[in-house]
C-alpha positions as a Python dict, from the first residue, in 0.01 Angstrom:
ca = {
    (1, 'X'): (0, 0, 0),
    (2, 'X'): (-163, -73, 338),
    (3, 'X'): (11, -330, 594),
    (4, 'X'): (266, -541, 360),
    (5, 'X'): (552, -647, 541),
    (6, 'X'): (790, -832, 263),
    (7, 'X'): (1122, -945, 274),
    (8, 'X'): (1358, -1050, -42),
    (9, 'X'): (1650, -1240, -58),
    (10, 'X'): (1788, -1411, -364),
    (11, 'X'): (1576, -1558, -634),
    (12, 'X'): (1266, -1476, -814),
    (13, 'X'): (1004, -1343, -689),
    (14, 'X'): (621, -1256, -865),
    (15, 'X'): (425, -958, -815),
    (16, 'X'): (118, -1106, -929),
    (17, 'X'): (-246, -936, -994),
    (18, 'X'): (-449, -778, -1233),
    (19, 'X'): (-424, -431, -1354),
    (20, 'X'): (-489, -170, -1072),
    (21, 'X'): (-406, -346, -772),
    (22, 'X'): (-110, -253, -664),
    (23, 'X'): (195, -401, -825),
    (24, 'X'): (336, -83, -1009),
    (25, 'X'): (304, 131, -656),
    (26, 'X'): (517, -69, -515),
    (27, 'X'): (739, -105, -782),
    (28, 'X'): (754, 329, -791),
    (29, 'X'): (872, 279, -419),
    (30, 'X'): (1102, -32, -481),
    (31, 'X'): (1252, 186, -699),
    (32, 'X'): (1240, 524, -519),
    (33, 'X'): (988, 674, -746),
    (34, 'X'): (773, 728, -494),
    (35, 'X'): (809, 711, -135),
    (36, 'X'): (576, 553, 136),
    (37, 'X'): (416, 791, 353),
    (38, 'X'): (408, 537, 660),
    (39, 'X'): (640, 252, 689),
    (40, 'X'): (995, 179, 568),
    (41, 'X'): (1185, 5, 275),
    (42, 'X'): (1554, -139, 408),
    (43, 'X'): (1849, -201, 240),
    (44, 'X'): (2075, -453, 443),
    (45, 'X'): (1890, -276, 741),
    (46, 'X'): (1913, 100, 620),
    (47, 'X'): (1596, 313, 485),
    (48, 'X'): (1651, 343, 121),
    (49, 'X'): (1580, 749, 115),
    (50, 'X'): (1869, 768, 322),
    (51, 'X'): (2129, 532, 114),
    (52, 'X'): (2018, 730, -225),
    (53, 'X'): (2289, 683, -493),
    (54, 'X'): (2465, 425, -266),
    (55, 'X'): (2088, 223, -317),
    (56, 'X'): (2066, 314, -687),
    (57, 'X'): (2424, 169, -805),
    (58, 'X'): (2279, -199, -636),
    (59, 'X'): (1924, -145, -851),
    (60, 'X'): (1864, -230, -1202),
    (61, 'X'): (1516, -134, -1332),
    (62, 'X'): (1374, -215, -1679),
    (63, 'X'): (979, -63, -1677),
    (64, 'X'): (683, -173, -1846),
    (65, 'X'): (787, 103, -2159),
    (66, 'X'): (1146, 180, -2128),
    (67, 'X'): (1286, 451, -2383),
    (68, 'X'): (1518, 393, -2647),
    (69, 'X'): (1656, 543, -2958),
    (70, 'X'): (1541, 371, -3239),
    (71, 'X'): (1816, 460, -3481),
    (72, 'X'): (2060, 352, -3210),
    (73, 'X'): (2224, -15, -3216),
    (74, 'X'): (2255, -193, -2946),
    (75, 'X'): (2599, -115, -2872),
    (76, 'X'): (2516, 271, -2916),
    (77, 'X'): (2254, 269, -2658),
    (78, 'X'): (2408, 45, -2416),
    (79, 'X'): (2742, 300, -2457),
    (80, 'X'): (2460, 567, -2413),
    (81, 'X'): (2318, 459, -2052),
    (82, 'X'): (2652, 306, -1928),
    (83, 'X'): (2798, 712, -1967),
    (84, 'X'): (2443, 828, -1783),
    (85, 'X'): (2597, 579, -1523),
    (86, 'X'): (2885, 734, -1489),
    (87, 'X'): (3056, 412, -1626),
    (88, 'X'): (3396, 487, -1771),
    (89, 'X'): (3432, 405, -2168),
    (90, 'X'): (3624, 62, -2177),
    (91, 'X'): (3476, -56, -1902),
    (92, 'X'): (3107, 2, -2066),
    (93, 'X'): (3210, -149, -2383),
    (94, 'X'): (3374, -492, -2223),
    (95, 'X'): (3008, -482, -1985),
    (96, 'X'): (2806, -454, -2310),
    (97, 'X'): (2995, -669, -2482),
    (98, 'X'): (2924, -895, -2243),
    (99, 'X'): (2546, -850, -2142),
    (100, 'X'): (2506, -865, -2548),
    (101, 'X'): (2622, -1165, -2531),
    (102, 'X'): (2416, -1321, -2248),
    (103, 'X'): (2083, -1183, -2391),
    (104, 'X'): (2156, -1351, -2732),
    (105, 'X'): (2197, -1021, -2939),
    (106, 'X'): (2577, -1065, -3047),
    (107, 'X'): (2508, -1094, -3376),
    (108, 'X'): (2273, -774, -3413),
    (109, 'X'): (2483, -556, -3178),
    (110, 'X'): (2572, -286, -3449),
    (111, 'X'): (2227, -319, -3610),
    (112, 'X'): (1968, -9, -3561),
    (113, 'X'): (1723, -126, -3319),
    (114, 'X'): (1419, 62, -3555),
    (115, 'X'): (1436, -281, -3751),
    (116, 'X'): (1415, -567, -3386),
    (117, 'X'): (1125, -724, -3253),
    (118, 'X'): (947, -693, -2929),
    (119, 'X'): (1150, -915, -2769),
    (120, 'X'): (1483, -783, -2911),
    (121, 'X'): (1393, -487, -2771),
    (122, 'X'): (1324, -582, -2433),
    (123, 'X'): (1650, -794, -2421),
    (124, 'X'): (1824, -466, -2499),
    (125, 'X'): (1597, -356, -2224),
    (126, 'X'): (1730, -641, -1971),
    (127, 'X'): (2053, -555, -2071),
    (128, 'X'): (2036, -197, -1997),
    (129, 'X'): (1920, -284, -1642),
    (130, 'X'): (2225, -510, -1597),
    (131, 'X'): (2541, -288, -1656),
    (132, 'X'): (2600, -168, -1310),
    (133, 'X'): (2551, -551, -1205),
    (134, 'X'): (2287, -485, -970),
    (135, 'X'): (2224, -709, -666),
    (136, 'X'): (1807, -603, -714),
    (137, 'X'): (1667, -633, -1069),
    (138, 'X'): (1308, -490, -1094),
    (139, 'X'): (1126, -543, -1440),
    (140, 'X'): (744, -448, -1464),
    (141, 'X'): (587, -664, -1692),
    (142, 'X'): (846, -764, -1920),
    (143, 'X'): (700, -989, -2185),
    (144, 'X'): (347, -760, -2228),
    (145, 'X'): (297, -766, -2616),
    (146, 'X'): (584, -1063, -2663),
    (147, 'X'): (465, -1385, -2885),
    (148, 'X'): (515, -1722, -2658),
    (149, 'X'): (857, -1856, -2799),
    (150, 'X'): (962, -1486, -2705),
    (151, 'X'): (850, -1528, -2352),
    (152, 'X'): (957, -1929, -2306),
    (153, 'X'): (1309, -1719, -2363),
    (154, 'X'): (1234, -1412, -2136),
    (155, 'X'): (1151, -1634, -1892),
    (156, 'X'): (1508, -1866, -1899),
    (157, 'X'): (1686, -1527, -1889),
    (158, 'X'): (1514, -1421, -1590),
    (159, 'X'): (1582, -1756, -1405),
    (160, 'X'): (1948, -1739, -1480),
    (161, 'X'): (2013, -1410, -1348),
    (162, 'X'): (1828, -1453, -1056),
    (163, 'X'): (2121, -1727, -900),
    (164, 'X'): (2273, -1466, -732),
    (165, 'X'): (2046, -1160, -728),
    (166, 'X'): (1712, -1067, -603),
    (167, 'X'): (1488, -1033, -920),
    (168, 'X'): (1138, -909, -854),
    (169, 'X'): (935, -949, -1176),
    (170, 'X'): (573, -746, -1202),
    (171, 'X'): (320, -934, -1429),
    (172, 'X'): (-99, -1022, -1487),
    (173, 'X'): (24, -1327, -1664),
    (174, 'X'): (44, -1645, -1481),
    (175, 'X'): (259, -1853, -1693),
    (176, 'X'): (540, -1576, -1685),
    (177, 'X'): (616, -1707, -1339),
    (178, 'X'): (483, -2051, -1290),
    (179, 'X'): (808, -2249, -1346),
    (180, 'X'): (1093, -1933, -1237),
    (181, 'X'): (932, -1814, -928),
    (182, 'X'): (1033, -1896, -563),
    (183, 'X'): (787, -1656, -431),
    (184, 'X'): (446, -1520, -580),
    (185, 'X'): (330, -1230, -441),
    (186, 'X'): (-39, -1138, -469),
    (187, 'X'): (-226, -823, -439),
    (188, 'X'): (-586, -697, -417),
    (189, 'X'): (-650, -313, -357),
    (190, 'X'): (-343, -207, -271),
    (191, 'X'): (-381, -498, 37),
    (192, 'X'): (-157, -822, 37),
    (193, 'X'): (-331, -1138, -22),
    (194, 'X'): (-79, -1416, -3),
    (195, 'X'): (399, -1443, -64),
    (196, 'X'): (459, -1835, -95),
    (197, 'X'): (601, -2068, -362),
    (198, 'X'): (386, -2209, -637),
    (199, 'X'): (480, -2524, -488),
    (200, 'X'): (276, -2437, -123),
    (201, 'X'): (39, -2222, -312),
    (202, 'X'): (-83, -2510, -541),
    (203, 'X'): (-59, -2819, -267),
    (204, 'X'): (-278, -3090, -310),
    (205, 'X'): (-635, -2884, -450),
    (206, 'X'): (-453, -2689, -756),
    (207, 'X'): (-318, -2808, -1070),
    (208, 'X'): (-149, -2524, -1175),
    (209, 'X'): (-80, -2176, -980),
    (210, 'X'): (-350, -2024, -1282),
    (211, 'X'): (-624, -2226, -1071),
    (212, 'X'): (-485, -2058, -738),
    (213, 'X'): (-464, -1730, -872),
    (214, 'X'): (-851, -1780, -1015),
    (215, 'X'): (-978, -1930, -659),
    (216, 'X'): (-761, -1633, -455),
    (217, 'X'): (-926, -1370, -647),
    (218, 'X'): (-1244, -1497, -638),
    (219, 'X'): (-1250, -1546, -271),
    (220, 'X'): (-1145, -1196, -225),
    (221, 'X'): (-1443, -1099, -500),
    (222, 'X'): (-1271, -954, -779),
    (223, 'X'): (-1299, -1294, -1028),
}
């Protein structure tokens, strides 16, 4: 990433570009992955490297493939990650419980997850992210491979938890952050393009933040 200066506070903000152009390197830093070789990432003020596990029990991270056990149930798996956490037993369960219950798998939470759909799956995945209660939820492109009644629901999850949280979603699909998004971050080559609302983004010229995204890109001649 060459000369981005960002800065997030609470809501829900879209890393928006096609494939290749930066979004998931800056995700791999976000999420200490990687680190920058110039520049800093902060944390109320401190470099991230140097709050390590202090930065990791505010972060919740669901990636683009996330692994799971497919013979596991819901309740297994989140039992599973909550111990990786170093989250004590009865506290994990009463979390799970809960998150289970907020991503709309109640019902299903002792089924195997071999049998769930893609979106299931990546409302397991959500809920995974969630049970240290992070202040900074990262997902990288959540709904890839979801049907559109799957994603219309993705999407009101996301805007929920983002009330009082910083939630930065990665995506190449427009719609995924059209109506949730209070910033839209675009990238081209590893270069920032534009971090606004769709509101300011669209104005007066654009109908719809697909017809920005179309006119940014081809200005910087990659549409």
């Amino acid at each position: 990433m060459e000369n981005i200066s960002l800065e997030f506070q609470n809501g829900v903000y879209g890393l928006l570009a096609p494939n290749g152009a930066g979004k998931t390197t800056l995700i791999k830093m976000l999420t200490t992955l990687i680190f920058p070789t110039k520049g800093q990432i902060l944390y109320d003020g401190v470099e991230i490297s140097q709050l390590d596990e202090a930065y990791r029990d505010v972060l919740g991270y669901l990636p683009q493939d996330f692994g799971y056990y497919r013979n596991y149930s819901p309740m297994q798996f989140l039992g599973y990650i909550a111990a990786l956490k170093g989250i004590d037993g009865s506290t994990a369960k009463r979390k799970a419980l809960q998150l289970l219950e907020l991503v709309a798998l109640t019902e299903v939470k002792d089924k195997k997850m071999r049998k769930f759909s893609g979106g299931m799956i990546q409302r397991v995945g959500i809920a995974q992210a969630m049970l240290n209660d992070p202040k900074i939820l990262i997902l990288d492109e959540p709904t890839a491979g979801l049907d559109p009644k799957e994603r219309v629901r993705f999407r009101n999850l996301i805007a929920g938890l983002a009330e009082d949280r910083t939630v930065i979603l990665s995506t190449h699909i427009v719609s995924d952050i059209e109506s949730i998004a209070h910033q839209v971050i675009m990238f081209k080559d590893h270069t920032l393009l534009c971090c606004d609302s769709p509101e300011a983004l669209r104005g007066d010229r654009f109908a719809n933040l697909e017809e920005v995204f179309m006119h940014i890109y081809d200005e910087a001649g990659i549409a």
